[in-house]
C-alpha positions in Angstrom: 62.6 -13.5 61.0 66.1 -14.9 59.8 69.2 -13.2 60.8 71.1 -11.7 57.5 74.8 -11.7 57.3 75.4 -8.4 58.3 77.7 -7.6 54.9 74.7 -8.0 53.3 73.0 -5.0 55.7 73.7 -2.7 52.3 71.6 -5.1 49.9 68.6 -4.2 51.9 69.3 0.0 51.4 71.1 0.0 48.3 67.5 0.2 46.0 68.1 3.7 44.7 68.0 4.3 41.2 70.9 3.3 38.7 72.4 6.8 37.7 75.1 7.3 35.3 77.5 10.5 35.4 79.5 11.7 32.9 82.3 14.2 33.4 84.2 15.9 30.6 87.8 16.1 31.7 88.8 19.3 29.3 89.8 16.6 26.5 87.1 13.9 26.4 83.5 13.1 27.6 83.6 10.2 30.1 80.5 8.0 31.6 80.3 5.8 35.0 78.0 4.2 36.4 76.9 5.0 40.0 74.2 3.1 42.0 75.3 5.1 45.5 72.6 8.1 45.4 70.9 10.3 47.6 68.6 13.0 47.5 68.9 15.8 50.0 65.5 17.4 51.4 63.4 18.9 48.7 66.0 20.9 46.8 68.3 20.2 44.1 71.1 19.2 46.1 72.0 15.4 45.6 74.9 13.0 46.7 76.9 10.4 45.1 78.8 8.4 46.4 82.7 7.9 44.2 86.3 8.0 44.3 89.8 7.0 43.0 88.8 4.0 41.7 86.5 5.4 39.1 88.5 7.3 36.3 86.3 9.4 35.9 86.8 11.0 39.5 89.7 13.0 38.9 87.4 14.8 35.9 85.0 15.2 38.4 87.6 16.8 41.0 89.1 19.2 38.8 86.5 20.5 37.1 83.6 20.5 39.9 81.0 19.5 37.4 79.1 16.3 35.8 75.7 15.6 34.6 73.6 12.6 36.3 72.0 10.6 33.6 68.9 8.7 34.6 68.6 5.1 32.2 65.4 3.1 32.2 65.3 -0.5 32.2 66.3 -1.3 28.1 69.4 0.6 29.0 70.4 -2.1 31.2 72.7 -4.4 29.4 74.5 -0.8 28.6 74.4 0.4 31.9 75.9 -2.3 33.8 78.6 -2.9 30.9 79.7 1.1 31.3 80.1 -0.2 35.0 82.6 -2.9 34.3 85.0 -0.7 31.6 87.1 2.0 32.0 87.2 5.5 30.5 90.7 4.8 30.7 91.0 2.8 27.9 87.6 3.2 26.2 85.3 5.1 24.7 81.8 4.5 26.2 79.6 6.6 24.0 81.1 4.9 20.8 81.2 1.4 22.6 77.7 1.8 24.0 76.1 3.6 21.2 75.1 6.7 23.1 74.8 10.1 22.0 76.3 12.9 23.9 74.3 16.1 24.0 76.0 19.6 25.2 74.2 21.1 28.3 73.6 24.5 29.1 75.8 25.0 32.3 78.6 22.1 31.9 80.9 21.2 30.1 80.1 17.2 31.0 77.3 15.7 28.5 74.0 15.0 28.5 72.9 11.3 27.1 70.4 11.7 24.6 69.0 8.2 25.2 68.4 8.8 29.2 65.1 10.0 30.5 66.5 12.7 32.5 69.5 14.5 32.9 70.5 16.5 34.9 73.3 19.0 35.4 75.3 19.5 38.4 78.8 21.1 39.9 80.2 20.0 42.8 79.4 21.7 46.4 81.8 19.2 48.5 83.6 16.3 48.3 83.6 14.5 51.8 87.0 12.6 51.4 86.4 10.2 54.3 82.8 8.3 53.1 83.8 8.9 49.4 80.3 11.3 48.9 80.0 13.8 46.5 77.3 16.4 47.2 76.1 18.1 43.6 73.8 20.9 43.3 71.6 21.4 40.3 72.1 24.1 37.5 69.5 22.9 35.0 67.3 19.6 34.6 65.6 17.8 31.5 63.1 15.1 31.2 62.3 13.4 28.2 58.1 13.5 27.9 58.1 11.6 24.3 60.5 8.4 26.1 58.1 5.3 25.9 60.2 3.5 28.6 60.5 5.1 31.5 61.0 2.4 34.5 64.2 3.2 36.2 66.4 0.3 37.9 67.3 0.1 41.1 70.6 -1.9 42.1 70.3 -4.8 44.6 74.1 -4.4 45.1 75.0 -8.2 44.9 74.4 -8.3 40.6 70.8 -8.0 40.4 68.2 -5.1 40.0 64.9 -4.1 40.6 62.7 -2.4 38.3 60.4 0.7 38.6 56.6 -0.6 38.8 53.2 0.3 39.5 53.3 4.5 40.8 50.8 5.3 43.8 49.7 8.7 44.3 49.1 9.7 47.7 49.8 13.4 47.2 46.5 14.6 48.9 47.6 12.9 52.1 51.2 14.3 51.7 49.9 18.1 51.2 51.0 19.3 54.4 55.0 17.8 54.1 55.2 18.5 50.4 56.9 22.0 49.1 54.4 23.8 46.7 54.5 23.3 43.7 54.7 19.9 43.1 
């Protein structure tokens, strides 16, 4: 084995998949891009990991909601061009041709064009690592999207992309919740 510049470490970790959030700040519907996630256990508690530097933070902080957007891999050129703008100054439905769709618990959008969405309010916001933990009001999938490879961020500009699934539920049975 070669040694790896340990500020590379993350590159090995960072594979989870490409979300993007949007927030609705009382006055306008916002999107970022977020490739920090985390599921916790089997329930609908996740974790995000944002802060100041994102505008669309301080939506997220005062209203205590967003949705979590799940893109597949044609969404790419979108998704990392919503990463390198700011809701600041722009308008990244119009610019990136997305469609916001009302949810039934938030105020923050669905995007029509994801494969899933789903809709979250804030539990906690641990200042100190920047992680927001979410918990789950509702959830959507879209069954009729062709695409449905999501894309995993390398964290150094390129991305990995869903592939081949392997089901091994039978030898899972006995860690798995019921139900699934």
């Amino acid at each position: 084995m070669e040694e790896l510049e340990i500020n590379r470490a993350f590159t090995l970790l960072e594979s989870g998949p490409v979300v993007l959030v949007t927030t609705n700040d009382g006055k306008k519907d916002n999107i970022m891009t977020i490739s920090w996630t985390m599921v916790l256990d089997f329930t609908p508690v996740f974790a995000i990991t944002t802060g100041e530097w994102n505008y669309s933070f301080t939506a997220l902080r005062k209203t205590k909601e967003c949705v979590i957007s799940i893109p597949t891999v044609d969404m790419l050129d979108k998704v990392v061009g919503i990463g390198t703008c700011s809701g600041a100054d722009t308008d990244k439905f119009a610019k990136f041709k997305l469609t916001p769709v009302r949810g039934r618990t938030v105020k923050a959008p669905l995007i029509k064009e994801c494969l899933a969405n789903i809709e979250c309010n804030v539990v906690d916001i641990i200042k100190k690592h920047n992680i927001v933990v979410l918990e789950a009001g509702a959830a959507y999938f879209d069954t009729e999207r062709k695409e449905k490879r999501a894309i995993h961020a390398v964290g150094d500009g390129t991305f990995i992309v869903d592939g081949r699934k392997l089901d091994r539920k039978e030898l899972m049975a006995s860690k798995l919740p019921g139900g699934l």
